[in-house]
N, C-alpha and C positions, 0 to 999 in steps of 0.2 A: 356538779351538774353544769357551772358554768364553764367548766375547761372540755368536758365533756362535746359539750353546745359549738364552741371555739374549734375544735377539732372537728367536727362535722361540717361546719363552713370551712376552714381550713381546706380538707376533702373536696368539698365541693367547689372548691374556688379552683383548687387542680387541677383536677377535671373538665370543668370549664376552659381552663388556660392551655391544658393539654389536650382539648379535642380544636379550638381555635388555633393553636399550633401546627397541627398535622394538618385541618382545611388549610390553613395560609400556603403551607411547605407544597398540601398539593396542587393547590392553585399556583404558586410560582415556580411549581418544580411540570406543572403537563404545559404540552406546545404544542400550536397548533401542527396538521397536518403536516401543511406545507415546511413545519421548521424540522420534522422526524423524516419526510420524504429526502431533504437534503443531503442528510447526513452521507459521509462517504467515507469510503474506505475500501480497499479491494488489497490482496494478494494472491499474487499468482506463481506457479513455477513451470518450466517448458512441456514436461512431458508426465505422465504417472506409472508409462512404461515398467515392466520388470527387466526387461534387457536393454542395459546401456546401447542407446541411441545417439548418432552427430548430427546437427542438423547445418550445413554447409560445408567445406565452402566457395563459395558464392564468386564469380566473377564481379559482380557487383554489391554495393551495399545493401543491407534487408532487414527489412524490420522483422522482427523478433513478434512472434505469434504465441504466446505462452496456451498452452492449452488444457492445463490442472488447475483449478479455482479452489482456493484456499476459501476467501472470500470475496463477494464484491458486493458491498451495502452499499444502494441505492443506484447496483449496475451500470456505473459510470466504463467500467472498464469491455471493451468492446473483445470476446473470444473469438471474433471471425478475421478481425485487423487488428490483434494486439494494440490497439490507441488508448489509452484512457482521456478522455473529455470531461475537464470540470468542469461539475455543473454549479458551480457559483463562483466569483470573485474571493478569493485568500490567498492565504497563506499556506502550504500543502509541502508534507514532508516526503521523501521516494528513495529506495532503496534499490539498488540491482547490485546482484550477485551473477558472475558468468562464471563457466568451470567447462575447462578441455581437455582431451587424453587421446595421446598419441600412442602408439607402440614401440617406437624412438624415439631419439632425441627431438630438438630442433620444434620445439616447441613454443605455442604463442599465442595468443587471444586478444580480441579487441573489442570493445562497443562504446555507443555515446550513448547519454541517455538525451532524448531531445523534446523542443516543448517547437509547437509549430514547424516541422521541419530542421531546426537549429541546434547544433550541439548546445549542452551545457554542460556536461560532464562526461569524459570519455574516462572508462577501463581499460587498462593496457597491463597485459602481464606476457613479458616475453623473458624466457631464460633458456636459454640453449642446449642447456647440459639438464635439462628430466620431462619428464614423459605426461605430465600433468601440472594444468596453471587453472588459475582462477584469483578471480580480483572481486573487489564489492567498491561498489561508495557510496554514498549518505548524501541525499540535502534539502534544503528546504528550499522552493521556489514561492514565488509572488505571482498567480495566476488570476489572469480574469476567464469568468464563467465562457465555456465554450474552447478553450485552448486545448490543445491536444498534443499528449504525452506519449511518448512510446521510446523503444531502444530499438538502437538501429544495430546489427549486427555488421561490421568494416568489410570488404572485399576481402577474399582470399582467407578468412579468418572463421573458424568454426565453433562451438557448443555442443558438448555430448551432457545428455542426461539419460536420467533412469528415475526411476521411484525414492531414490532417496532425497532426489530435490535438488542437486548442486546450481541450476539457475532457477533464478525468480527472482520479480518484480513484485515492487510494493509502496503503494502511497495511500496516505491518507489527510484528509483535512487537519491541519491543526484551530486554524479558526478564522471566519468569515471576515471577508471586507469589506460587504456590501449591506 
């Protein structure tokens, strides 16, 4: 009886420990509004088209208006101006992929990717001798809230897509600085 008795508190101490477990987890695991409103993350690609489309080129430089939305949590990323604007102070990782096609040779592509106006990263894929180029690059920047992100597309330099996706952009928060 008395092992009996022992295993019934036993139980009950459980229970107790694992319903105060899950309130704690959910108390320290829910955030207010404002910290789920933050959250960001967006990717985009140029077009969802089914026929391969070019979009310059351009006498001048041009921002890049991606207009197929994979994602954009917490709508940071703007469809009418291609900009993405963080909306908080961190650290924020970003991704561009461009992709061209010529019908001959003498082929080439370019873009930066820029935070205020300013390169930080440009793609350059130039080979002379085939008919299709495209480049990517990776990286993490240190932004303050309100800075603005986009890819500038080079003069004279063009982007064909289609539905299959060859260009898009992509950033998202890795974590807060402020």
């Amino acid at each position: 009886a008395q092992s009996h008795l022992q295993a019934n508190v036993f139980c009950a101490l459980c229970v107790c420990v694992c319903v105060c477990v899950c309130v704690q987890c959910v108390l320290r695991t829910s955030r207010p509004v404002a910290a789920v409103s933050s959250r960001s993350a967006f990717s985009v690609a140029l077009t969802h088209d089914k026929m391969l489309s070019c979009y310059g080129p351009f006498s001048d430089d041009k921002l890049i208006v991606y207009k197929h939305v994979f994602l954009n949590l917490g709508d940071s990323y703007n469809m009418k101006t291609g900009i993405f604007t963080a909306p908080r102070s961190g650290v924020y990782s970003f991704a561009v992929t461009i992709f061209s096609v010529v019908p001959s040779g003498k082929m080439a592509t370019s873009a930066n990717l820029q935070v205020n106006g300013q390169a930080m990263a440009t793609l350059l894929e130039q080979h002379g001798n085939d008919t299709e180029d495209s480049a990517t690059v990776v990286v993490a920047l240190q932004l303050k809230a309100g800075d603005e992100v986009a890819v500038n597309l080079l003069k004279r330099y063009s982007i064909c897509d289609n539905n299959s996706h060859f260009n898009t952009f992509t950033g998202f928060l890795l974590y807060a600085t402020d």
